[in-house]
C-alpha positions as CSV (number, residue, x, y, z in Angstrom):
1,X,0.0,0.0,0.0
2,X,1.2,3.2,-1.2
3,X,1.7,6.4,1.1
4,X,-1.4,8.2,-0.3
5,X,-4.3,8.3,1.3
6,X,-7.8,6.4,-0.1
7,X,-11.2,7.4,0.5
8,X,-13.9,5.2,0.3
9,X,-17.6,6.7,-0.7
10,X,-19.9,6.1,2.1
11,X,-23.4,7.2,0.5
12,X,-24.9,10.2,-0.7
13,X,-26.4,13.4,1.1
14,X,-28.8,15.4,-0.5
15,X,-29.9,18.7,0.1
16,X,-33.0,20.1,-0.3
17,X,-34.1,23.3,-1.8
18,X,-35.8,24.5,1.7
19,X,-33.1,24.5,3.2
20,X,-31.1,26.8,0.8
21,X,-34.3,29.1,1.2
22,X,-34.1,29.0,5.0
23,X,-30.4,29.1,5.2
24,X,-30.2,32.5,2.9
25,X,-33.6,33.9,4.3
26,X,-32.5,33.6,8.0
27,X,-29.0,35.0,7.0
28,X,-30.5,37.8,5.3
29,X,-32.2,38.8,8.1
30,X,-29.6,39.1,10.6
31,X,-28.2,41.5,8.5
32,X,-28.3,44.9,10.0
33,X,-30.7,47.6,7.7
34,X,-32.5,44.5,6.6
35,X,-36.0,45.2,7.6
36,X,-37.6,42.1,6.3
37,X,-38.2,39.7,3.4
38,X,-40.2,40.8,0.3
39,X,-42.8,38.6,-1.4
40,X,-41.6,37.5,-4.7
41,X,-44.6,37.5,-7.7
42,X,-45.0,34.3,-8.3
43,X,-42.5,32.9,-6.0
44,X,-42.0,29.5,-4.1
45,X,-44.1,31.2,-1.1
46,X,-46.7,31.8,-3.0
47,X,-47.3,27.9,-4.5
48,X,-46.6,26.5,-1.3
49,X,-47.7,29.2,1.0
50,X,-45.4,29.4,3.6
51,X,-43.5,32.4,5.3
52,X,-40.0,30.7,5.5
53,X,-40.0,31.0,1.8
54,X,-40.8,34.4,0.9
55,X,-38.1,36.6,-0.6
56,X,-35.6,33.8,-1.7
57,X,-35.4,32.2,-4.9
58,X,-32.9,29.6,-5.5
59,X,-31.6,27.6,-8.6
60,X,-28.9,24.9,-8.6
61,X,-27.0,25.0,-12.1
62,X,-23.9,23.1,-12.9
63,X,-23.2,22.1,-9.4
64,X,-23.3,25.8,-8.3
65,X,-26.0,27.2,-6.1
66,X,-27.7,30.6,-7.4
67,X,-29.6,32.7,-5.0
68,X,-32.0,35.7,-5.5
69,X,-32.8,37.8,-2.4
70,X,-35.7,40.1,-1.9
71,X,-35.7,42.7,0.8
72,X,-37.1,45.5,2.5
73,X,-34.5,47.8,3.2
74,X,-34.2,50.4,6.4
75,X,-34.0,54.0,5.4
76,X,-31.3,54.9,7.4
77,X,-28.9,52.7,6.0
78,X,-26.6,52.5,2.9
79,X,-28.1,50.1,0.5
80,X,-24.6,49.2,-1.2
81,X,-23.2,48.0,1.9
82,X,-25.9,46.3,3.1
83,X,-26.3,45.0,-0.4
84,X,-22.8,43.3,-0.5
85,X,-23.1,42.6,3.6
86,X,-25.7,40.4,2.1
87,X,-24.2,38.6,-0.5
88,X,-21.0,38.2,1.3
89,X,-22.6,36.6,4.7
90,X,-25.3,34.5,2.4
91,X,-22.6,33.2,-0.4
92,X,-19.8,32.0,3.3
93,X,-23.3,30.9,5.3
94,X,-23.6,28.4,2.1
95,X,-20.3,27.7,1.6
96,X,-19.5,26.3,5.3
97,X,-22.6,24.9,6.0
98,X,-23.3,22.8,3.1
99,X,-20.6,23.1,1.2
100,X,-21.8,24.0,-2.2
101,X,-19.8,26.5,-4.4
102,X,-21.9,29.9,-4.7
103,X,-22.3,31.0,-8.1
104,X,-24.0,34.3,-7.5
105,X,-26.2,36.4,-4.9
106,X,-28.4,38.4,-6.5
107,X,-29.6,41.6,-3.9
108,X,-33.4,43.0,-5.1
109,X,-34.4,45.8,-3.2
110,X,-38.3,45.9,-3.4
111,X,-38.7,48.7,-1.1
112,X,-37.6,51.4,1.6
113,X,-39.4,51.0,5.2
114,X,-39.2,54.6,6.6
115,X,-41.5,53.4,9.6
116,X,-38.4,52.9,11.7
């Protein structure tokens, strides 16, 4: 037996779409400025009508994982940097956890909440 190392495949583990959506809906929302999730027309919430899945779209393409994120923005923030706060802390959050390579965060800002 040679020096290098063998690994022997185990199994499989499979990942489903819900928790992509929960995993870059709950990181969105601990993002400072991030006043909540906006509904998407037509979106995954709607056809299943549940709240963990409203303002996140994802698609899996070539073995990368491609988000869409729809938010309601505080108006006393800068929507650049919470924008790219965003997409960095979603793109590592699905990185470590599952280990899928990120091919893009998409940030759509559906609307300004001055309430605050």
């Amino acid at each position: 037996m040679n020096s290098t190392s063998v690994e022997k495949e185990v199994g499989k583990t499979t990942v489903s779409l819900e928790v992509l959506h929960q995993i870059a809906r709950l990181t969105t929302l601990s993002v400072q400025g991030v006043s909540r999730m906006a509904s998407i027309r037509g979106g995954l919430e709607k056809v299943i009508a549940r709240e963990e899945f409203k303002g996140v779209k994802v698609q899996i393409s070539e073995g990368k994982v491609f988000i869409d994120v729809y938010v309601v923005l505080m108006s006393d923030m800068n929507v650049r940097d919470i924008s790219r706060e965003i997409q960095a802390r979603v793109s590592r959050a699905i990185s470590e956890m599952i280990g899928m390579e990120v091919g893009g965060v998409n940030i759509h800002i559906m609307d300004i909440d001055f309430s605050a």
